[in-house]
Structures are given as structure tokens and as C-alpha cells.
C-alpha positions as CSV (number, residue, x, y, z in Angstrom):
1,X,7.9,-25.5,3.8
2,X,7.3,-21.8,2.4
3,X,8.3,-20.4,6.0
4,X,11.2,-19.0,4.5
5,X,10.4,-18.6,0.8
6,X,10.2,-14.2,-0.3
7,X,6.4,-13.0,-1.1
8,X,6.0,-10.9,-3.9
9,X,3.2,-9.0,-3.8
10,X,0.9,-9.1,-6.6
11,X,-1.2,-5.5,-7.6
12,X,-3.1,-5.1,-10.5
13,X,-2.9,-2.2,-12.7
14,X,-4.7,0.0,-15.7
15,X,-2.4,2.4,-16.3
16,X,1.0,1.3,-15.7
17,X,2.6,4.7,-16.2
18,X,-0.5,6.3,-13.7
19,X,0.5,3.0,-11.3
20,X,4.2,3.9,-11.4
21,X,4.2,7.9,-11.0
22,X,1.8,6.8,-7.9
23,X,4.3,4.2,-6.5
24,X,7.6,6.2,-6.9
25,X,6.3,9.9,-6.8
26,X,3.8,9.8,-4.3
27,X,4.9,6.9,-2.0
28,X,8.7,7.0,-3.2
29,X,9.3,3.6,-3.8
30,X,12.4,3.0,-5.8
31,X,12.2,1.0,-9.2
32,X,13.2,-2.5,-9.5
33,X,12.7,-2.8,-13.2
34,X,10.4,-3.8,-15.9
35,X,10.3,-7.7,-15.9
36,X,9.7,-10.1,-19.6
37,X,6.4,-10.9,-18.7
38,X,5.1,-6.9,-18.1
39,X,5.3,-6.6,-14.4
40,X,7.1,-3.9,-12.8
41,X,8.9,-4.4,-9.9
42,X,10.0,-2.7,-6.3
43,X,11.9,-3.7,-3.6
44,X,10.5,-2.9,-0.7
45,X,11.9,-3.3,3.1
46,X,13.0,-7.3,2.1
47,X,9.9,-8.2,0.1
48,X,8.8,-7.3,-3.7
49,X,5.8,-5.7,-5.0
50,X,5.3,-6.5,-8.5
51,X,2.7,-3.8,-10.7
52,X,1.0,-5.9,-13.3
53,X,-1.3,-5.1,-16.7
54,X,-5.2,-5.8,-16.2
55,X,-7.1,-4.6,-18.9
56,X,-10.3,-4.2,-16.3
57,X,-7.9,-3.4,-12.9
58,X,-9.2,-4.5,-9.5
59,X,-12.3,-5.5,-8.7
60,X,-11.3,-6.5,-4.9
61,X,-12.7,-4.2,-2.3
62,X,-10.0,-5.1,0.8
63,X,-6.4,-4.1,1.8
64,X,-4.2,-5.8,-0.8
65,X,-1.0,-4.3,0.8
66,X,0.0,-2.9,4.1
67,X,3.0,-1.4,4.5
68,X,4.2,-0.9,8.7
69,X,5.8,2.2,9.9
70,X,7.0,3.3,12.9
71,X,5.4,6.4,13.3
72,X,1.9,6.6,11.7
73,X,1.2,9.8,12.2
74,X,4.1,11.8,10.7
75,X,3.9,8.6,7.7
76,X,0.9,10.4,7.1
77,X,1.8,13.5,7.2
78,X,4.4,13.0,4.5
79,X,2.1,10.9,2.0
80,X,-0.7,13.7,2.5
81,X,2.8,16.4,1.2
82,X,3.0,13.8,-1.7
83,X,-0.6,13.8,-2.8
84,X,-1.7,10.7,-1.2
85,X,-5.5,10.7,-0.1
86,X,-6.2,8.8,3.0
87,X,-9.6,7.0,3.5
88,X,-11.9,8.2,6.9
89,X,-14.6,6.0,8.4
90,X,-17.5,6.2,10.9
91,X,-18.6,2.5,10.9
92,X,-19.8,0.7,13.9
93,X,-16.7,-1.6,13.5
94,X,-13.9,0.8,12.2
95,X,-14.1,4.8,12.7
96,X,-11.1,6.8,11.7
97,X,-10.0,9.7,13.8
98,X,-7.2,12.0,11.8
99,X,-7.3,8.9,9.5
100,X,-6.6,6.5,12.1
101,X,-7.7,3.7,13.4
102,X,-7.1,1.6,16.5
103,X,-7.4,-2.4,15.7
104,X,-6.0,-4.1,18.5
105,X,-2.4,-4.1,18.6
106,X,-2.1,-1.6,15.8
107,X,-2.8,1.7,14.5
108,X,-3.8,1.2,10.6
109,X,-4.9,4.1,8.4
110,X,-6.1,3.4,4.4
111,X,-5.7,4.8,1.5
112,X,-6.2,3.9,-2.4
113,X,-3.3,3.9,-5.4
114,X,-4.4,5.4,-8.6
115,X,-5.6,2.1,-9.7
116,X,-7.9,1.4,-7.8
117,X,-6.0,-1.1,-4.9
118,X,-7.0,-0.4,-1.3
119,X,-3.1,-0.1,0.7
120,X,-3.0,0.6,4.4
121,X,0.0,1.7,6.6
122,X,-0.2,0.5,10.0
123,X,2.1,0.9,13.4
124,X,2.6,-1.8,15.5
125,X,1.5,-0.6,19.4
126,X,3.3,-3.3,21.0
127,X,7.0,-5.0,20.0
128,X,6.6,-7.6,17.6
């Protein structure tokens, strides 16, 4: 049925002009264009993230987007050059070490937009 529908992502956002310096200056998406209805969109890798207005923002405390890379750690190291904060935790069930994390079949580090939305990179460790 939707098995080959395209997602489109769906991020809420305060500041659209914060949300967008964040997405293309920090992460370097490319911009797809404001829409009618007030959502800005990207392209990204085959799927679409769309920014929209919310007065109040977020209010949801997991990952809303996760984007994979092939190499984590020099992904990092870029985002880090671009002023991206990551996340670090020392939890029973998820401990960080350089920002990393090992869950399974995957390396996944966190890290939140300017908004307020919790996004993750992660590496695949075996071939999908």
C-alpha cells in the first residue's frame, strides 16, 4: 500500500529564519522552497523534510529525524566545524563515548536544531 509512497518529514518550528540558518548553515541542507501553506522544504538524500510554523514549537522529547552517514565520526567532526552541539550521555541504557553511541547494529550520536527537535545521525555497522 504506502510501501512505495515518499515520507516527508514533518519538524516543528518557532523561528523559521533561526530553523533555516540551522538547517542550511549548520547542517548544509539545500533549500527546496517556501510552500502556500508556510512550510519550508528540503530535499534530502530521496526524502523531504518540511520546517513548519508552531507558535509553542516541540514539546516531544525523542529523535524526530535521523539522518545515516557513512562515517560517523568525521560527520561529526564537520557538524561540530559548523556549530552543531552534540548531546553526551551516561545512562544505564545509552552512554555516549566522543558522542557516540553503540545500539546494536549502529553507531547513533544526538544532537538538537535551534528549535528545539531532537535529530540523530547514525552509521549503519553492518550492510543494509
Amino acid at each position: 500500500m504506502l510501501s512505495d509512497a515518499s515520507v516527508t518529514t514533518m519538524l516543528p518550528v518557532k523561528d523559521m529564519a533561526r530553523a533555516r540558518a540551522f538547517y542550511e548553515g549548520c547542517l548544509g541542507l539545500q533549500p527546496g522552497g517556501l510552500q502556500p501553506d508556510g512550510k519550508f522544504v528540503y530535499l534530502v538524500g530521496g526524502s523531504t523534510l518540511a520546517l513548519f510554523p508552531k507558535t509553542e514549537g516541540t514539546k516531544a522529547d525523542h529523535t524526530a529525524i535521523s539522518f545515516r552517514v557513512s562515517d560517523i565520526a568525521a560527520e561529526i567532526q564537520e557538524l561540530e566545524r559548523a556549530g552543531v552541539v552534540f548531546e553526551d550521555y551516561d545512562l544505564p541504557s545509552l552512554k555516549t563515548v566522543n558522542h557516540v553511541c553503540v545500539l546494536g547494529a549502529e553507531k547513533a550520536a544526538w544532537f538538537m536544531d535551534t528549535e528545539g527537535n531532537y535529530l540523530c545521525i547514525h552509521e549503519n555497522l553492518v550492510a543494509a
